[in-house]
N, C-alpha and C positions, 0 to 999 in steps of 0.2 A: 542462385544456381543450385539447382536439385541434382546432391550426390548418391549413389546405391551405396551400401556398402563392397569392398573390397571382397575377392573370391575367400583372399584366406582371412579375412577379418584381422588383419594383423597389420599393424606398421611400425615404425626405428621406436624404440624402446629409450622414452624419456626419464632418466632418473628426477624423482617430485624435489624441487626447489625448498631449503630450508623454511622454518616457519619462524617468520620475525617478525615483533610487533613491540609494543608498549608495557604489555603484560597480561596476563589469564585471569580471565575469571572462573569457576566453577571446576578449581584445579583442585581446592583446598591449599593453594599458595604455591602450587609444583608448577615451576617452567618446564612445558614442552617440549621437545626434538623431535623429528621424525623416525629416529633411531629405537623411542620407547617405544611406537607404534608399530613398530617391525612384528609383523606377523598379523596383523590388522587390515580389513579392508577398511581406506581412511574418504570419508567423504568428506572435502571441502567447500562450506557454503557461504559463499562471499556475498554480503549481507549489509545496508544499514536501515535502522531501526526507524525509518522514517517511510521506506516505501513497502506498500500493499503488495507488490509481488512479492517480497522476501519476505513478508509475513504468512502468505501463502504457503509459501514452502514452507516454513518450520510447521506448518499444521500438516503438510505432505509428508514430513518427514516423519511424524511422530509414527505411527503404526509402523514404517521402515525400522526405525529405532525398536522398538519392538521385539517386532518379529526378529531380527539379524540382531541382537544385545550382545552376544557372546561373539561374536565376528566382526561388527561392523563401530568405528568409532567417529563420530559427525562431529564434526570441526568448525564452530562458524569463524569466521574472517570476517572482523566487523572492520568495515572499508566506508569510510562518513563522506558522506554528501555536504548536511549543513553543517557552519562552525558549531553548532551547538553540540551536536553528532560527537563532535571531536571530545566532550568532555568524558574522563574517566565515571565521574558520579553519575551523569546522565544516561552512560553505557550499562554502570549495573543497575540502575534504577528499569533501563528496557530488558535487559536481563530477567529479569523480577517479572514484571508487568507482563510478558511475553510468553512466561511460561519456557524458558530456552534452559532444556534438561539435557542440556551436553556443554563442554568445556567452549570456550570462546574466547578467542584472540582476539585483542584490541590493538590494531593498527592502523593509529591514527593518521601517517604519516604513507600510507600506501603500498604500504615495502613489499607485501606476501601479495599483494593485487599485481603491480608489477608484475614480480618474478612470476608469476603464475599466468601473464596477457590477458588477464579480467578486463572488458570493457564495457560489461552491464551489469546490471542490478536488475535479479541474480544472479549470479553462475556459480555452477559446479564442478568441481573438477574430485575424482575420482581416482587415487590412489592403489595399488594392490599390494599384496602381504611382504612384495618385495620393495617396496617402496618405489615403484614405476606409476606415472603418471597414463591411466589407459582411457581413460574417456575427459570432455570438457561438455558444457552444456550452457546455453545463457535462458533464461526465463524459467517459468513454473509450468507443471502436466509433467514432471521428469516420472513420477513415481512407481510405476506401471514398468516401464523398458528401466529405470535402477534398479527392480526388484529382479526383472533375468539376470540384468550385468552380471546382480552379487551371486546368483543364483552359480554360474557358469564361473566366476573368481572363487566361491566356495569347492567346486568340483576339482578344478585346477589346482587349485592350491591344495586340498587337503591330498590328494594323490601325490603331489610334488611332497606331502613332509613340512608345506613352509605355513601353516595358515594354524594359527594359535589360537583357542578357545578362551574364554573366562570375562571377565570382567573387565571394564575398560578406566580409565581416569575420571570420571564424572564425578566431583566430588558436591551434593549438592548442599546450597547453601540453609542458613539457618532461617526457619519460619516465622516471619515478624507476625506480629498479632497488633492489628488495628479494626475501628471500627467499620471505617471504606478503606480499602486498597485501590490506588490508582484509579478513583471515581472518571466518571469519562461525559457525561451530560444528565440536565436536571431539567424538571419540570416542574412548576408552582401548581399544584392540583389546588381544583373550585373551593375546597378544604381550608387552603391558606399551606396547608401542609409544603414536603417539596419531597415528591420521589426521584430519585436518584440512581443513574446504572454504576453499579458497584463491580465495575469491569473483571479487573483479577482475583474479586470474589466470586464470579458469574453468577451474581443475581440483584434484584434491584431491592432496593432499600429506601422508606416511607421516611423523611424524618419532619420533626416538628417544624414552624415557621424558624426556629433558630436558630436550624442548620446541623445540630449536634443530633438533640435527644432522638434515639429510634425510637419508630412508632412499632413497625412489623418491617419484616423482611420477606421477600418471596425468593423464592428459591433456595436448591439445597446448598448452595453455597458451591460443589464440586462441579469441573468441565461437563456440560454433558449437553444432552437434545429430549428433552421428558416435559411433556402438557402434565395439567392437571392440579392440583390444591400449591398453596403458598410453599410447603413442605417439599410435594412431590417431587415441581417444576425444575428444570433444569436450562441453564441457560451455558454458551460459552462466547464469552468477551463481550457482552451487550454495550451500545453504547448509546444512540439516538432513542429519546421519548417523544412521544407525543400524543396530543387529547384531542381526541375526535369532536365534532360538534354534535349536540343535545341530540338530534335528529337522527344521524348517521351511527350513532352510538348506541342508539334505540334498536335500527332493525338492524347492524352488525352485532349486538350481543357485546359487547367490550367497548372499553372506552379511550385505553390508551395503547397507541402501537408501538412496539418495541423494534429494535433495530438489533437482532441478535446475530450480530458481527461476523462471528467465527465460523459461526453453523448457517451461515449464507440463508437464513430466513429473517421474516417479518411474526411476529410473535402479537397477539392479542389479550389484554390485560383486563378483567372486570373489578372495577376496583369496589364494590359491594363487598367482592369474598376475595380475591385474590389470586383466583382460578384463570391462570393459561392457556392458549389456545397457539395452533401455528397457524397462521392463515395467510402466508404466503412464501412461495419456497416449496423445493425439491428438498435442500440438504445438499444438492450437488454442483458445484460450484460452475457458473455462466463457461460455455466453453463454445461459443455458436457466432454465427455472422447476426449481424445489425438486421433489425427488421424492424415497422413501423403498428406491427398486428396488437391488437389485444391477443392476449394470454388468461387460460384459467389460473390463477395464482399459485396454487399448491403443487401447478406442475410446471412453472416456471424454474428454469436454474437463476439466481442471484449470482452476486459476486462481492463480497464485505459492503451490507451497506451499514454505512456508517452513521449516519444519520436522519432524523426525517421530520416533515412541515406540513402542516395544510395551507394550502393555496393552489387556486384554479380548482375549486370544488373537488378537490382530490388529494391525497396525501402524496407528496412528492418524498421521495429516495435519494439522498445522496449514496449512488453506485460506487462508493470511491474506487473496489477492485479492477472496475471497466471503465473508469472514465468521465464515467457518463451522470443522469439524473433519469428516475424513471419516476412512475405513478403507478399507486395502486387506489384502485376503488373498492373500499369496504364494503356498498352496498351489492356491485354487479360482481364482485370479488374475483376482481381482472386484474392486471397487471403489464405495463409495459416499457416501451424506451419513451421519454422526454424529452431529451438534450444529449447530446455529444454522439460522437463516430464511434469511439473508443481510443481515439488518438490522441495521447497523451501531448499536450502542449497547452499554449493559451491561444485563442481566435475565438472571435467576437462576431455576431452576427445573428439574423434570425434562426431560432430553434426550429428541428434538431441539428442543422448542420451547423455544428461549434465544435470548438474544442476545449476540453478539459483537462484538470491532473488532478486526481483522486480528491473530488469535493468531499469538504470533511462535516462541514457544518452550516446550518439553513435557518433561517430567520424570516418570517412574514411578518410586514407591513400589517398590523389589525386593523389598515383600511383595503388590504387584501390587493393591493395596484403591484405592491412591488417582492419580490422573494428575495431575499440576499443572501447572499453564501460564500462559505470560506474556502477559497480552490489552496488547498495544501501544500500541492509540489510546484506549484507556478509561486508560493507566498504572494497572493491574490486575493481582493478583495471584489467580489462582482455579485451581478443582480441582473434579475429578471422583470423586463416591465414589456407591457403588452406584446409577447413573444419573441421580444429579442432581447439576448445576451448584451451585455455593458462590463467591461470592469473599471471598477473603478479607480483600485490601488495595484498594482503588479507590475513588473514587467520582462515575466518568463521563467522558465525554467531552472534556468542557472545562475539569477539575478536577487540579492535577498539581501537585508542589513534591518539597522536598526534607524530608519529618518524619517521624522516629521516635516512636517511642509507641505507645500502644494502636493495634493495628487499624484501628479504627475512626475513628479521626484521621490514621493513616499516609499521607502521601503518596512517590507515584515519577512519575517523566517518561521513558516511554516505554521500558517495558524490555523486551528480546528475549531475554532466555534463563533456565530455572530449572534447579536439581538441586536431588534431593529429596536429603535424607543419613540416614543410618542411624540417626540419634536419632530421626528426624519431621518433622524443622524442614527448612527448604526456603532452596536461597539462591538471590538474584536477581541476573541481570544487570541491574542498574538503566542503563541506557545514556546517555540523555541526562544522568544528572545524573553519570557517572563514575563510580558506584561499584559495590559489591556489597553486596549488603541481607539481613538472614539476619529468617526469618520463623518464632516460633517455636508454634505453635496450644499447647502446655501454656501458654503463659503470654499468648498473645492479642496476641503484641506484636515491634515491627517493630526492629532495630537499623540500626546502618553495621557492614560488618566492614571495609570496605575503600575508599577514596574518592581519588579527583587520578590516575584513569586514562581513557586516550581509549577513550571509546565501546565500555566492555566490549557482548559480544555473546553469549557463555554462562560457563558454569561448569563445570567435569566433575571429578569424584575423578579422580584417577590411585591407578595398582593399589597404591603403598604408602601411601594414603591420606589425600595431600595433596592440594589443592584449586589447582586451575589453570584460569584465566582469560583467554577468550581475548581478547584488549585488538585490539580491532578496528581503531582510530583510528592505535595505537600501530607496528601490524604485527607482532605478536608475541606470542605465548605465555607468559605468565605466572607464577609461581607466589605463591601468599599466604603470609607468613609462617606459620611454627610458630605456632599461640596465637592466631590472628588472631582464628577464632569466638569463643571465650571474653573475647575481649578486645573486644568488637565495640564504640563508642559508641555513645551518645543524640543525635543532632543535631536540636537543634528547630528549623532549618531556616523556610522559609517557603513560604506556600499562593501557589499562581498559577493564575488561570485564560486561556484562552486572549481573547486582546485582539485583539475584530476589530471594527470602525465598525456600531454596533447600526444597526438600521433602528426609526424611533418609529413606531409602532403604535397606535393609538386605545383605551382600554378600551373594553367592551364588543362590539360584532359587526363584525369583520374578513372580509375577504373573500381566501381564500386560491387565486390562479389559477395552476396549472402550465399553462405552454404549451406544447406538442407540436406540432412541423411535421415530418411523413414527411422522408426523405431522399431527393433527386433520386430518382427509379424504383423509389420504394415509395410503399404503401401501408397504410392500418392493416388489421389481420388479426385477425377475430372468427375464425377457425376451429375455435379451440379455448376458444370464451366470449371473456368481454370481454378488449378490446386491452390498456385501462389499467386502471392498480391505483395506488391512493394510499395511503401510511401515517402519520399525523401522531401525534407525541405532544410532552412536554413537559418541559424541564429549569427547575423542578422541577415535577410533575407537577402544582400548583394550580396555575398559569398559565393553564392551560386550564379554561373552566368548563363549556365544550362544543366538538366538533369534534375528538375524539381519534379515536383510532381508522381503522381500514380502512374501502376503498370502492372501486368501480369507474368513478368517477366525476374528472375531474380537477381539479375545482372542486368548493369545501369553505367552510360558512359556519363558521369560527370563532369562539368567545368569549373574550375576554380579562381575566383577573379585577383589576378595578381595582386591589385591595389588593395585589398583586403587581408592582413596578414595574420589574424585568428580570427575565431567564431567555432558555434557547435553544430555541426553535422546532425540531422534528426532525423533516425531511420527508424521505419514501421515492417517489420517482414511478416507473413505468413504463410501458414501451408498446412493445407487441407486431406489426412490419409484416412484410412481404412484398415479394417485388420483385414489381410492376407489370409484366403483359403478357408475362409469362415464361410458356415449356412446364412448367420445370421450378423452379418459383419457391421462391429462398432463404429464410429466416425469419430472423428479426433481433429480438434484446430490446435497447431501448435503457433504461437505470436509472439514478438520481442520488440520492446520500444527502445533503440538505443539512443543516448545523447554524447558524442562523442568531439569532445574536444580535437580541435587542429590546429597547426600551423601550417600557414602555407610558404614554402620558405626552396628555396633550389632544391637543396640538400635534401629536400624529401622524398618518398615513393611514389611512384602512380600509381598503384595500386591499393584498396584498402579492402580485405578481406574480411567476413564477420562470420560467427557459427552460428545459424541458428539452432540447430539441435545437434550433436556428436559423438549418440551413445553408440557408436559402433568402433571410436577411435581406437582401437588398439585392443578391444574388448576378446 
């Protein structure tokens, strides 16, 4: 349901809900109130450290922080998905790893999500100097219409007398010195050697066959986007390697392609000298409808990829920002989509019409038949063989633990990395639950080889055929004992699904409203057909007895099957604007995947309201 904004741009005046959690990080040890912040514009970003859109935003937010230092003070609300999510150490270890240079509340336990009616990941809600609650927001693209909001709460306020300058709480923490910080994936180069992306170092590092000793390092070590010598180069948050074939390596000039995360490109590496190159990528993050076309690469938009493989004569991209999986071809130096909608979930099927949740990590078969991959937010284990999608281990979004067994009962919590190995069998970085997972399709059945390490992130053979792990958490390089696969255990383990405050629901006909308000100097944009686009379905799929499915419309009469007494709601919205009164007017997709927990029980509403974007709320 596409709202304008109101004449006077004004509505009932919400005093901002206390801010309660477990404890602050990046306070220098000071518990918060909203009372210290009085005279601050305060933006809150409800956040957990596991999903790509709210990694998004804290890269959105930084030049915001910036620019507004003296006025504006960002607040994350870390609000956990996985149990792992929920641990203190693991919180400031993402703290760290993230780069998150504003104070952050840990609540574990949902309390400031609540009070605040957060029901995605991300959302923002928006504070002014008198501590009023004036705008709410769910998903990332805020940064553009937050920069008027503050723009117009700075005018306001400093004329009222209420709007305080200086310095804010950000107390930042102390600078560890290691030699990888939060490594993120490895490569066994023709060498024997193993380069390594040195993620929260941003830049990647050569080391000996033993895992330790560095060889050279490329990159200046600081955030940045700079080609050129091992020194010059500039990387931020890399994480995906890979080594092109003899051939391809030849007439592309570079050998190994980089996956540089942050900065939404594809990076090319010659390892003779250690000279940089971008060779695929804008820098401006995917903001566009699904298409099937080739792309000249360097003017392609990306969206985090996170990883990447060669197979099907082409270097495949885990897109985890979008979804999806794309290809780039080094030689024709094109770029396109591969697999997925953009619609976060899991479905199985011939490519591209699948669905995904931010694939983290990608493995080829060296007989080149099969691609395996680590779908992250499903904690899924799946593979690509002669064009159609398979998972093997998953089952969904909200569905994660630690169990061995069959397949088909196997649970994982949120793993990032696979290698395929020479028998068949495939191992996992299983990350959230610490260990390494071996999958073996002869026998249908999932082991432990390996368990009690920080936040493994891949797995790679090394050239004498031992298997080395890169322990992300830990800062270092790994290797598994001699005998580990064979030795692997059974842990029966236990099922979790993700615990967030249901909303009760009515059986029978529910009334499903996305609200849509333009952002300050836009407008919606039929140009190219309808603005918005809706997609609902259902976990599990009888929940719904009608109201599935796509539509052009942003309101949806749904049914609710009585005999089904929870399950998670899965809604896809978007909306298509323009900027307003422009010669040469920008286009803008604003999108939100929500997974929203229900009950369906008498006592509940027919109604269910969601925001897709809301900077005009009281602004």
């Amino acid at each position: 349901m596409a709202e304008r904004p109101s004449p006077t741009g004004r509505h009932a005046r919400v005093r901002a809900p206390e801010l309660r959690g477990r404890g602050w990080l990046n306070t220098g040890g000071r518990q918060l109130k909203l009372a210290d912040l009085r005279g601050k514009i305060v933006l809150l970003d409800f956040w957990t450290f596991c999903c790509i859109n709210c990694l998004h935003v804290l890269d959105e937010l930084r030049p915001l922080e910036e620019t507004y230092g003296d006025v504006l003070v960002v607040i994350g609300v870390h609000s956990p998905k996985f149990e792992h999510e929920r641990d203190a150490d693991a919180l400031a270890a993402a703290v760290e790893r993230y780069g998150v240079a504003h104070p952050v509340l840990d609540d574990p336990e949902l309390e400031t999500w609540q009070q605040y009616a957060a029901k995605a990941w991300p959302t923002l809600s928006v504070v002014d100097p008198e501590g009023y609650v004036v705008a709410s927001m769910a998903g990332e693209g805020h940064a553009e219409g937050l920069s008027r909001l503050f723009d117009e709460l700075v005018a306001t306020h400093e004329a009222k007398g209420t709007l305080h300058r200086g310095d804010g709480p950000y107390v930042p923490p102390a600078d560890p010195a290691t030699t990888l910080r939060f490594p993120g994936k490895a490569l066994v180069l023709p060498s024997g050697n193993l380069l390594v992306s040195d993620s929260a170092h941003h830049s990647l590092v050569e080391l000996a066959p033993d895992g330790e000793t560095v060889v050279r390092r490329i990159g200046s070590g600081q955030r940045g986007r700079a080609d050129g010598g091992p020194e010059a180069a500039a990387f931020s948050e890399p994480q995906g390697v890979c080594l092109l074939p003899e051939h391809e390596a030849g007439i592309a000039g570079y050998d190994v392609v980089v996956a540089d995360t942050v900065n939404h490109l594809l990076r090319g590496l010659r390892l003779e000298t250690g000279e940089v190159t971008t060779i695929a990528g804008s820098g401006n993050p995917w903001r566009s409808t699904v298409d099937d076309h080739a792309h000249d690469a360097l003017a392609a938009n990306l969206s985090s990829p996170w990883d990447v493989a060669w197979y099907d004569d082409r270097v495949i991209v885990a897109m985890a920002g979008i979804h999806q999986l794309w290809w780039f071809d080094p030689v024709k130096r094109t770029t396109g989509m591969y697999a997925g909608t953009t619609v976060e979930a899991l479905r199985d099927g011939p490519i591209p019409d699948v669905w995904l949740a931010q694939p983290s990590g990608l493995s080829a078969e060296a007989r080149g038949t099969t691609l395996w991959l680590a779908d992250s937010e499903t904690s899924a284990l799946r593979y690509i063989r002669d064009g159609v999608l398979h998972t093997a281990v998953g089952q969904g979004l909200f569905d994660f633990g630690h169990m061995d067994g069959p397949a088909s009962q196997a649970l994982m919590q949120h793993p990032l990395g696979v290698c395929a190995l020479p028998d068949g069998s495939v191992l996992v970085a299983d990350t959230y639950n610490g260990a390494v997972r071996r999958y073996d399709p002869a026998t249908d059945a999932v082991s432990t080889v390996a368990s009690d390490l920080a936040e493994p992130s891949d797995v790679v053979l090394a050239a004498d055929g031992g298997v080395l792990v890169v322990e992300s958490g830990a800062h270092r390089i790994v290797r598994l004992a001699p005998g580990a696969i064979p030795q692997a255990a059974t842990v029966a383990g236990a099922r979790h699904r993700t615990e967030r405050p249901p909303t009760d629901l009515t059986p029978g006909e529910v009334r499903l409203d996305v609200v849509f308000t333009p952002a300050p100097g836009q407008k919606l944009d039929e140009s190219f057909g309808p603005s918005t686009r809706l997609e609902v379905s259902a976990s599990p799929p009888e929940l719904l007895l009608d109201g599935a499915g796509t539509t052009t419309e942003l309101s949806r009469r749904l049914v609710l099957n009585p005999a089904v007494k929870d399950g998670v709601l899965q809604v896809m919205a978007q909306a298509a604007t323009c900027d307003a009164e422009a010669e040469h007017a920008a286009c803008h997709l604003t999108r939100q995947d929500w997974g929203v927990p229900i009950n369906v029980t008498a006592e509940g509403t027919a109604r269910l309201p969601l925001v897709l974007r809301g900077l005009d709320e009281g602004a």
